[in-house]
BAMI-531309 format. One line per 3 residues: number of its first residue (from 1); their letters; for each residue x, z, y of C-alpha. Coordinates in steps of 0.25 Angstrom, whole numbers, always signed. Layout:
N
NUM) A) X Z Y; ... .
This chain:
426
1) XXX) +28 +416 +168; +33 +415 +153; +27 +404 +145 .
4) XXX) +21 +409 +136; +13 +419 +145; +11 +406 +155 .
7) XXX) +6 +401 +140; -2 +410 +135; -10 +413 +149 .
10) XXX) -13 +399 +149; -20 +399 +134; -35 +397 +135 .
13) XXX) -46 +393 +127; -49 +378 +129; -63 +382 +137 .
16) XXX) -54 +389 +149; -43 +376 +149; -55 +366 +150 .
19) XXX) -60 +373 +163; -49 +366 +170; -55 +353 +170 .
22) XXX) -64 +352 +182; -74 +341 +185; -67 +328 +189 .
25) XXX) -53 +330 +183; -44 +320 +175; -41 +328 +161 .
28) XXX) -31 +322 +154; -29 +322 +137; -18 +324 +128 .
31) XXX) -17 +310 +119; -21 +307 +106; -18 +318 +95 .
34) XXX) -13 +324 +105; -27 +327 +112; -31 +340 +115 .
37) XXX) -43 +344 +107; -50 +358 +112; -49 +355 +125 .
40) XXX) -55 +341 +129; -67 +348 +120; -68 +359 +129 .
43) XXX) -67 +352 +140; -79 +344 +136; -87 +357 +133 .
46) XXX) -85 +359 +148; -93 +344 +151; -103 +350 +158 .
49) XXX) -94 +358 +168; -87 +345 +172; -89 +331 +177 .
52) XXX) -79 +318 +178; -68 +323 +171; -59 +313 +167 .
55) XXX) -53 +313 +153; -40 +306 +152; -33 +302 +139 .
58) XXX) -29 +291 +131; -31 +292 +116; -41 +300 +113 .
61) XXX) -41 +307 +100; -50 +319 +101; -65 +320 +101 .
64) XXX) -67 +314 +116; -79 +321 +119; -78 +318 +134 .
67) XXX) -80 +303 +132; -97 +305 +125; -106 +301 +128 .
70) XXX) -113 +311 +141; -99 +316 +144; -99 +305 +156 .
73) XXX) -101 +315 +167; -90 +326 +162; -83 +318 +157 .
76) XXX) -76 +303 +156; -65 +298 +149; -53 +290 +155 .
79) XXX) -44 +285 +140; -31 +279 +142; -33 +274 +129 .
82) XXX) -47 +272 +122; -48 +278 +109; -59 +280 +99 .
85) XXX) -65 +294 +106; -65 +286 +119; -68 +273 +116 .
88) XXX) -83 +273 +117; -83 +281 +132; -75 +271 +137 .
91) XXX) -81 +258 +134; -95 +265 +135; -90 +267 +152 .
94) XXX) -89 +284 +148; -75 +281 +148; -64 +274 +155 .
97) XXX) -50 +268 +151; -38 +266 +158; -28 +256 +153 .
100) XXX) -13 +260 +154; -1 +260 +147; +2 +272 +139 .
103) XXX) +15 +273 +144; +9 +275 +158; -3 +285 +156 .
106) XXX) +10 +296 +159; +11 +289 +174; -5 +289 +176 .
109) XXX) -3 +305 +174; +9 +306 +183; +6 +297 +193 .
112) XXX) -8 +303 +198; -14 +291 +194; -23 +300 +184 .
115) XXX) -22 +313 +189; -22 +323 +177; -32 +335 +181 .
118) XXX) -31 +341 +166; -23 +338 +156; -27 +341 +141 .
121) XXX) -16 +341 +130; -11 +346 +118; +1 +354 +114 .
124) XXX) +11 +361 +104; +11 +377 +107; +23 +379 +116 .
127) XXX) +38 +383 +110; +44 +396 +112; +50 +388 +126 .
130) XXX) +35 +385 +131; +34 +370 +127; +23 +365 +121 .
133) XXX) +22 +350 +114; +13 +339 +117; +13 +335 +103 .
136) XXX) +8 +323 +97; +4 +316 +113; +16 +318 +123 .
139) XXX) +13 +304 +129; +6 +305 +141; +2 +318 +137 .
142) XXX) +14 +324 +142; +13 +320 +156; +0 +325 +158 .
145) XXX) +5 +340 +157; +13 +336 +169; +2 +330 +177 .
148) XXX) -9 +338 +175; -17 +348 +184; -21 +356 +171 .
151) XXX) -14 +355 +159; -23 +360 +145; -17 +361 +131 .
154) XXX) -22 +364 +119; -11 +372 +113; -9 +367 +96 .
157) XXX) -1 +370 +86; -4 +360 +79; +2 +351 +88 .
160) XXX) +15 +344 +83; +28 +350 +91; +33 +335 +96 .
163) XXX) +47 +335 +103; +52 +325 +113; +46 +326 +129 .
166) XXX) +33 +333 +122; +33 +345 +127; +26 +354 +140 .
169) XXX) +29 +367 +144; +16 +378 +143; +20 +379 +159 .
172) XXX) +14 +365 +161; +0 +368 +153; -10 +376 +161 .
175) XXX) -18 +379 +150; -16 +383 +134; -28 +382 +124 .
178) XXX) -22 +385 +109; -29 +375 +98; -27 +372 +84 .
181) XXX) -33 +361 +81; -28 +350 +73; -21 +340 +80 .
184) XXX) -29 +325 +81; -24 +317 +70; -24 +302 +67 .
187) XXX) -26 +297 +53; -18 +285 +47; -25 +273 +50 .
190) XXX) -28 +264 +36; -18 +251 +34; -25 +242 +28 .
193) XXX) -20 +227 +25; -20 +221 +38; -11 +232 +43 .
196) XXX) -2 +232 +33; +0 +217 +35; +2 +220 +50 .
199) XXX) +12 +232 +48; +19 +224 +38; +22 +211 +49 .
202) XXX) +24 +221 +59; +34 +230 +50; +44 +216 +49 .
205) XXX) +45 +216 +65; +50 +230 +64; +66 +229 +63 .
208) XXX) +74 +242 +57; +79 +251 +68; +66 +246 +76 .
211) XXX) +59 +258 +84; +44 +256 +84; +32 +258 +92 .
214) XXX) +18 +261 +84; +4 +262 +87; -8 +268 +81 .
217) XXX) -15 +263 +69; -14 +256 +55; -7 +245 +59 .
220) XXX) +7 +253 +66; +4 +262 +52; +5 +249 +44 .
223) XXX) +17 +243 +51; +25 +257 +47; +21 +254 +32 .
226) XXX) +30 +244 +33; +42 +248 +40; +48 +258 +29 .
229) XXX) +58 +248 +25; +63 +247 +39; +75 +257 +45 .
232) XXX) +76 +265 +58; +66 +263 +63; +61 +270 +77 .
235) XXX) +49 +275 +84; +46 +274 +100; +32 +275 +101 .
238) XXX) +19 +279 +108; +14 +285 +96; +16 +287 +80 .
241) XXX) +9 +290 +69; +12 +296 +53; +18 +283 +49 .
244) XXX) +28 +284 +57; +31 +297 +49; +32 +291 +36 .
247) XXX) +41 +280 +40; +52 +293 +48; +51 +300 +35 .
250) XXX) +54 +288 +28; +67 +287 +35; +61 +274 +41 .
253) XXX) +59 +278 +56; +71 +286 +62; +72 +281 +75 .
256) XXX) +89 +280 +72; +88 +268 +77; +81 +268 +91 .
259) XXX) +87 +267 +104; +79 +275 +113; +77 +291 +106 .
262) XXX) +87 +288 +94; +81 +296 +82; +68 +300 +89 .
265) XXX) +53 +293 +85; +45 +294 +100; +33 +293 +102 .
268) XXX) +24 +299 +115; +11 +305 +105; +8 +303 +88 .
271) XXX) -5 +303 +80; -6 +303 +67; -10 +312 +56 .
274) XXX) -4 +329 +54; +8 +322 +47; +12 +316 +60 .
277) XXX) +9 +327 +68; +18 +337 +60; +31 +329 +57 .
280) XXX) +32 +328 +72; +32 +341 +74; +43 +345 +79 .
283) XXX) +52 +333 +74; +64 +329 +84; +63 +315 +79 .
286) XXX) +49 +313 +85; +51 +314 +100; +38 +312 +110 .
289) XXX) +39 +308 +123; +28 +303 +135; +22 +292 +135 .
292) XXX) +27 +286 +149; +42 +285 +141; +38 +283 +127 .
295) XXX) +29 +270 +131; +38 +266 +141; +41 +252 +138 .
298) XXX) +54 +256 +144; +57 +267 +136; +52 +259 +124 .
301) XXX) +61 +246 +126; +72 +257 +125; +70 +257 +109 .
304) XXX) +78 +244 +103; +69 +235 +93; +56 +243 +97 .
307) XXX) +46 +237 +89; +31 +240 +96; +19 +239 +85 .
310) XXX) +6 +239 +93; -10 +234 +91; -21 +225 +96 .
313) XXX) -33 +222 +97; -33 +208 +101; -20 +198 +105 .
316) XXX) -27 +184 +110; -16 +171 +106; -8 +174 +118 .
319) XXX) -4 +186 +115; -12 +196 +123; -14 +207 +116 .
322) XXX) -28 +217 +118; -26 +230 +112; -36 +241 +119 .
325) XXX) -49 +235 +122; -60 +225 +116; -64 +216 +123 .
328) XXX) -67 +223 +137; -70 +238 +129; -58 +247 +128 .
331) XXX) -54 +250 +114; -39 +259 +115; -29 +255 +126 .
334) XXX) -17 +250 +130; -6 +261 +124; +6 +259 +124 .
337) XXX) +7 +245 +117; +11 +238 +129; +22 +249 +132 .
340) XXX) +28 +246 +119; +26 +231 +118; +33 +231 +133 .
343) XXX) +44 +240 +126; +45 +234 +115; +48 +219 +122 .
346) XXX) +59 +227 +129; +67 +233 +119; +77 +228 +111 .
349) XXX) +71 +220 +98; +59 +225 +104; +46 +220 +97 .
352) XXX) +31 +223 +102; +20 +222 +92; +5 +218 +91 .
355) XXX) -2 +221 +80; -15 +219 +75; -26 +214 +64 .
358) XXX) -28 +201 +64; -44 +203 +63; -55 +214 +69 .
361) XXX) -70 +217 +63; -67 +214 +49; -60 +201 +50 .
364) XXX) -70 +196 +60; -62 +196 +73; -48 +190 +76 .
367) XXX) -38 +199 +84; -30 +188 +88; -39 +182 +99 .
370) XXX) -38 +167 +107; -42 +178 +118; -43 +192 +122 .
373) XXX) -58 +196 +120; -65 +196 +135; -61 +207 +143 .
376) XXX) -51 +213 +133; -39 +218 +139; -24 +213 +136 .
379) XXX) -15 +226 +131; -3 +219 +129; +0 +206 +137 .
382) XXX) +3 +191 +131; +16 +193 +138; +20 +206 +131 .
385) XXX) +16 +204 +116; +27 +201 +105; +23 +201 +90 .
388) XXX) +9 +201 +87; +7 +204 +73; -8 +203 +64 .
391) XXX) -8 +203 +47; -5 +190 +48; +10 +190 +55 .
394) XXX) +17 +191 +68; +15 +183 +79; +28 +184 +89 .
397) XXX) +24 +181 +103; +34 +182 +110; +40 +170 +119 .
400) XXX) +28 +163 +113; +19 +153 +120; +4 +155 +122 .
403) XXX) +5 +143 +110; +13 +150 +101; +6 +163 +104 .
406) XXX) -7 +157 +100; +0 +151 +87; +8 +164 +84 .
409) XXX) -5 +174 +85; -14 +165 +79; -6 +165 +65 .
412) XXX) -7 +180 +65; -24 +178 +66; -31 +180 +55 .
415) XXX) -32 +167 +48; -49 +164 +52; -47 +167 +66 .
418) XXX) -34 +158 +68; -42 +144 +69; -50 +149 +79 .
421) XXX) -39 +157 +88; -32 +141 +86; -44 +137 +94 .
424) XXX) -43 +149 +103; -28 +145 +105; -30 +128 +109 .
């Protein structure tokens, strides 16, 4: 059957693609921005028809209407990675988390370890050839087209055109639904001091012909303030957001330099702001890629002088590092920082970074911590960690002792918590 026959007998409304889920299956989201919007909707319009369905995803930035409150019987939540739409189920027990590398949510798919009933993406409207885009979230987005039973998409065109491994072929999608909705954004975070000053240590780290790995947030935004004075610079990331934008157009990122995808920015999905989303549409210098080869530690050690900026909640004064829960409740989750700081100790000139404000609630609680609060969980182990980084300074761990740990992650505190972290220490 020609393609766009195949194509245009699979369009339906959202109503008639949703009535594939049944009671008890495993339905599986698009990531991020990347979400599918009309559909994980509809399918909660059908709540009263179904019970135990799973909903599987890792960041999610939709409205998450399966996770309120009275959805328990339809509906429960499994995140990958907690977000803010999430959060609440989860450490209410409406939810459930399941830590994991980011690189590895691919092999959960593949493997029949999570069997994918239904998967739920979103993608570009096919080319004249039949291939569609996955956009803004290839990550472990594309591997679900390949696992799933039932495959849904929400057909967009307001989905950016991305190249690299980003596309699927309408033969792999059982059914079309066309949508024109915006596509989920995510506004610029406000610097504020502290950031600057943590942007700023961290931008001396950065090395010109350096390739880098960047997170989400003020503080990854802060550090690129600062870089405009470097050269060559590269990007091999899990993600990017608009300022890395500013610093391509400024000449300063090219990615001349790297040794792994010369000349090409990587990165397995984006957020950000309209901006984002249109200059990478269709630009050959941006290539997307899986999540299972963009995060592999592997792959990333392959890129000479990577330079991996990542966050934290806590690091206690040996150098463990807590970045997805408080205490014993689940706040994000793992991601792919200890893909990057494993790669990053790999590769040549290599430097993994932790970053955080020295300080939570207004001053009132230190983030550098004599110990972990009770049953918080380690992200990143005392024996992986490298630079540690606060508005006060850098604190280099490596090939320390527990001693010179202490001492090293202490004079980046704040100033009225040192004393007692001293204490802490003896």
């Amino acid at each position: 059957m020609d393609w766009q026959d195949y194509y245009h007998q699979r369009t339906v409304t959202a109503e008639e693609a949703v009535k594939a889920i049944k009671s008890g299956d495993r339905v599986v989201l698009g990531h991020a921005c990347g979400e599918p919007q009309a559909l994980p909707i509809t399918m909660v319009e059908r709540a009263s028809e179904l019970e135990n369905v799973e909903v599987v995803h890792m960041v999610a930035m939709g409205r998450a209407l399966y996770c309120a409150p009275g959805m328990e019987r339809h509906f429960r939540h499994n995140a990958l990675f907690v977000g803010g739409s999430s959060r609440e189920a989860v450490n209410q027990g409406r939810g459930d988390y399941t830590p994991c590398f980011f690189s590895e949510i691919p092999r959960l798919f593949k493997q029949g370890i999570l069997p994918v009933d239904v998967a739920m993406i979103q993608v570009t409207p096919p080319d004249k050839f039949g291939f569609c885009s996955l956009g803004v979230s290839v990550d472990y987005t594309k591997s679900l087209v390949d696992c799933a039973g039932t495959v849904l998409a929400e057909v967009n065109p307001n989905m950016p055109r991305t190249l690299g491994d980003s596309f699927v072929h309408v033969s792999q999608i059982d059914y079309f639904i066309d949508t024109d909705l915006p596509i989920i954004e995510l506004p610029r975070p406000r610097i504020g001091p502290v950031e600057e000053a943590i942007g700023k240590s961290i931008a001396s780290l950065v090395d010109d012909g350096s390739t880098l790995q960047l997170g989400i947030g003020a503080i990854p935004d802060a550090v690129l303030l600062f870089l405009k004075e470097k050269k060559d610079l590269g990007i091999h990331s899990e993600m990017f957001s608009d300022g890395v934008v500013e610093l391509i157009e400024a000449g300063v990122v090219n990615c001349r330099e790297k040794t792994l995808h010369p000349g090409k920015a990587v990165v397995a999905f984006l957020m950000g702001t309209r901006k984002l989303y249109d200059f990478v549409d269709q630009n050959p210098m941006v290539e997307m890629y899986p999540v299972d080869y963009v995060n592999d530690p592997f792959v990333i050690s392959q890129n000479d002088r990577i330079v991996a900026i990542n966050s934290a909640l806590q690091v206690d004064l040996m150098g463990q590092v807590c970045a997805d829960t408080i205490g014993p409740k689940q706040f994000s989750g793992v991601g792919g920082q200890v893909d990057f700081v494993r790669g990053a100790s790999r590769s040549r000139g290599g430097k993994s970074i932790i970053a955080l404000p020295s300080t939570a609630s207004g001053g009132k609680i230190s983030r550098i911590v004599s110990q972990l609060d009770a049953g918080a969980a380690v992200t990143t182990s005392r024996n992986d960690v490298h630079f540690v980084v606060t508005e006060y300074g850098i604190a280099d761990l490596r090939g320390r002792t527990l001693r010179e740990r202490a001492d090293a992650l202490i004079s980046i505190a704040h100033p009225d918590f040192r004393g007692e972290l001293g204490k802490g220490a003896r």
